[in-house]
N, C-alpha and C positions, 0 to 999 in steps of 0.2 A: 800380631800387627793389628792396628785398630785401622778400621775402616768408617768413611766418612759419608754418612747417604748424599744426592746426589741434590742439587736445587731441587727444589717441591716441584717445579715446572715440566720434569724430565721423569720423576719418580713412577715405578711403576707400582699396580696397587699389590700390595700384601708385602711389601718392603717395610723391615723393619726402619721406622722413621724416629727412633728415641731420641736422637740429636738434633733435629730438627724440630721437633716438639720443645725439645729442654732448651732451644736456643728462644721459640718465641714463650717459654715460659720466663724464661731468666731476663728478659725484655721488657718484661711489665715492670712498671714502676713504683718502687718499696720504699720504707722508710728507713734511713740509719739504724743501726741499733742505737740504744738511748732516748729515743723520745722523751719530753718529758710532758710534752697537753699544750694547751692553748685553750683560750677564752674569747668572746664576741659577743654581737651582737647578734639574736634571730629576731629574720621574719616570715608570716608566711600569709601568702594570697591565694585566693581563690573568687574568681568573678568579680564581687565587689569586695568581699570582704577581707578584711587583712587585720593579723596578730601579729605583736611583736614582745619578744622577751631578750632572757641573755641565757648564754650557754656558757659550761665550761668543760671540756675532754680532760681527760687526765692523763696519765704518766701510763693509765692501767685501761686505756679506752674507753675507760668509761663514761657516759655523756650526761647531763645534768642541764634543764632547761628551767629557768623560773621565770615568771611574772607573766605567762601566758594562762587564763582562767580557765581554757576547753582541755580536759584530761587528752582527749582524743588528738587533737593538734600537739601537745605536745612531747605526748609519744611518737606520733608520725618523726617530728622534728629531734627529736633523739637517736630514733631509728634511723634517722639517714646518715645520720653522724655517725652512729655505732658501724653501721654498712661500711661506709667510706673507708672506716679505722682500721675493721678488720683484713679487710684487705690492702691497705700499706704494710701489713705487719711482713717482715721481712721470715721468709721457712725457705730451706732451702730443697731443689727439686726432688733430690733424695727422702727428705721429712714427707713431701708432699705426695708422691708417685712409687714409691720404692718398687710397692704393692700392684704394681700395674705393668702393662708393653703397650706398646703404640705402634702398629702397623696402619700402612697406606691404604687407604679407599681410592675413590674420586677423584676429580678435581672440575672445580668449576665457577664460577666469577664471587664468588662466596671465598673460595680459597682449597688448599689441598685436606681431603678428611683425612681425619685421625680418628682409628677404629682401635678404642681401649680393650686391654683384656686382663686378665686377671682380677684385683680385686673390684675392679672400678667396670667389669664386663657390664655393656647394654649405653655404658656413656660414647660420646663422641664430638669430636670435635673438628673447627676446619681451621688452617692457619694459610696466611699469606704475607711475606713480608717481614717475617718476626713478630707477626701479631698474630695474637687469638683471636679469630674474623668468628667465629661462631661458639656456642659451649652449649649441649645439650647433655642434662645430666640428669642422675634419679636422684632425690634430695627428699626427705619428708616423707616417702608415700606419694609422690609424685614427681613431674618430669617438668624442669626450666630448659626452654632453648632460650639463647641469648643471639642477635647477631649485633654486632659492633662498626658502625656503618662509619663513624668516623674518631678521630684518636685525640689528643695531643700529646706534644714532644715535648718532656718537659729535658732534655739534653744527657738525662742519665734511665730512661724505661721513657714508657707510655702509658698514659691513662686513655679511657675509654670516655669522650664526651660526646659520644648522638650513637644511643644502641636501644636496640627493643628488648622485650621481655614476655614470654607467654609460657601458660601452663596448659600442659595437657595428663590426660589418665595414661600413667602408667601401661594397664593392660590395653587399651582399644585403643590411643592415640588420638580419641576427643579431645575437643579443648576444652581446659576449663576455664570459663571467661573470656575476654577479651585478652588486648595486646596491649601492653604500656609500653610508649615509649618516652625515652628520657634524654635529657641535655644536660650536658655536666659541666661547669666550669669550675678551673683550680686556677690557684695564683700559689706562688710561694709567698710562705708565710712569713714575715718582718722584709721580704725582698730577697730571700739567698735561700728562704726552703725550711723546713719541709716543706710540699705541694700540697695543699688540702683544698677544700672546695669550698668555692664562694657562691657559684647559685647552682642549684638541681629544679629543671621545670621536669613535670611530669605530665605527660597528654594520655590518658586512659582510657581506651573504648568504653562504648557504651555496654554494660551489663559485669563488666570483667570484677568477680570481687573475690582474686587473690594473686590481685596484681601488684609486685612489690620491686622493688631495689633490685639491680642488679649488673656486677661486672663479671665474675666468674660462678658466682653463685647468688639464689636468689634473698631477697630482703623480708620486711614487715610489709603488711598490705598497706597500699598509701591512697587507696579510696577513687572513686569516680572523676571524670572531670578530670580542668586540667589544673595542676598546682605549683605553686612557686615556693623555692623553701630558699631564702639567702641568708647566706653568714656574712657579717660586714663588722668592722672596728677587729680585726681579725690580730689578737696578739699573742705571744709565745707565755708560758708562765713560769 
């Protein structure tokens, strides 16, 4: 007989939590299979100054910016696009987690933790609601916590628009750098979807330099300051 854990509100810690976890993973919000890309307009601002080019995603994610002159701008402006892409891409929890168990920790205004084990041992996570409220993971040589302060619905998952991002050492749990934090806006694309993102601000502490992208995992570094990245004339291709 299968057994159902309990609300996250009542759970007690070291309960196997797999179904509660797999419900707010299968809650985030993915792409159909088939995609086939989309083309815009970029721009991107900082203080006073502002670039603008055109972009195009492909069928294969892949993101292509031209008429922008600074190499460095427009890789930032790729990289946020590539970020965004890869995580629409539709894997199913099995693909994702096979390799892992998810028992209870805590719980606390952040949301109930998820203490991984097996192959993903040392990560951890908090959910509340069917959403991923936090994700602290080993990536690189180093450790992203993310928390996820506020969502949108887009009526079939959730996307993350207002969440932070910081790195710290692996071994001692220094930071390294500051905390970026980010605003995400999506719109459906031609009006019916897919949901892809039309502005990313990024506000960056002062000193932080490997601060990058991040919904479940972390991005490309997006540099000091605060920055604006908007995709606008947003079409299917």
């Amino acid at each position: 007989m299968t057994t159902t854990a309990p609300p996250s509100s009542v759970v007690a810690p070291g309960t196997d939590i797999t179904p509660l976890f797999r419900a707010a993973y299968e809650n985030r919000y993915t792409w159909e299979p088939g995609f086939g890309g989309y083309k815009g307009r970029c721009v991107w601002e900082q203080g006073n100054r502002r670039e603008e080019g055109r972009f195009v995603v492909g069928a294969d994610l892949k993101a292509s910016v031209e008429g922008i002159d600074d190499a460095e701008i427009t890789k930032a402006m790729a990289s946020q696009l590539w970020e965004v892409c890869i995580h629409r891409v539709r894997r199913t929890f099995e693909q994702t987690h096979s390799a892992n168990t998810f028992s209870a920790g805590d719980t606390d205004a952040v949301g109930l933790e998820v203490i991984v084990g097996g192959k993903g041992s040392g990560d951890r996570y908090r959910i509340k609601d069917d959403v991923v409220t936090m994700v602290h993971r080993h990536i690189h040589g180093t450790v992203v916590t993310i928390f996820t302060l506020e969502t949108t619905d887009t009526g079939t998952g959730y996307l993350s628009r207002r969440y932070s991002s910081a790195y710290s050492d692996p071994a001692t749990g220094d930071a390294r750098g500051g905390t970026s934090h980010f605003t995400d806006t999506f719109v459906p694309l031609a009006g019916t979807g897919p949901w892809v993102l039309s502005e990313r601000v990024i506000a960056t502490d002062a000193g932080n330099g490997e601060a990058g992208s991040g919904e479940e995992e972390s991005g490309e570094a997006a540099g000091a300051g605060e920055q604006r990245f908007r995709f606008e004339d947003l079409q299917p291709l």
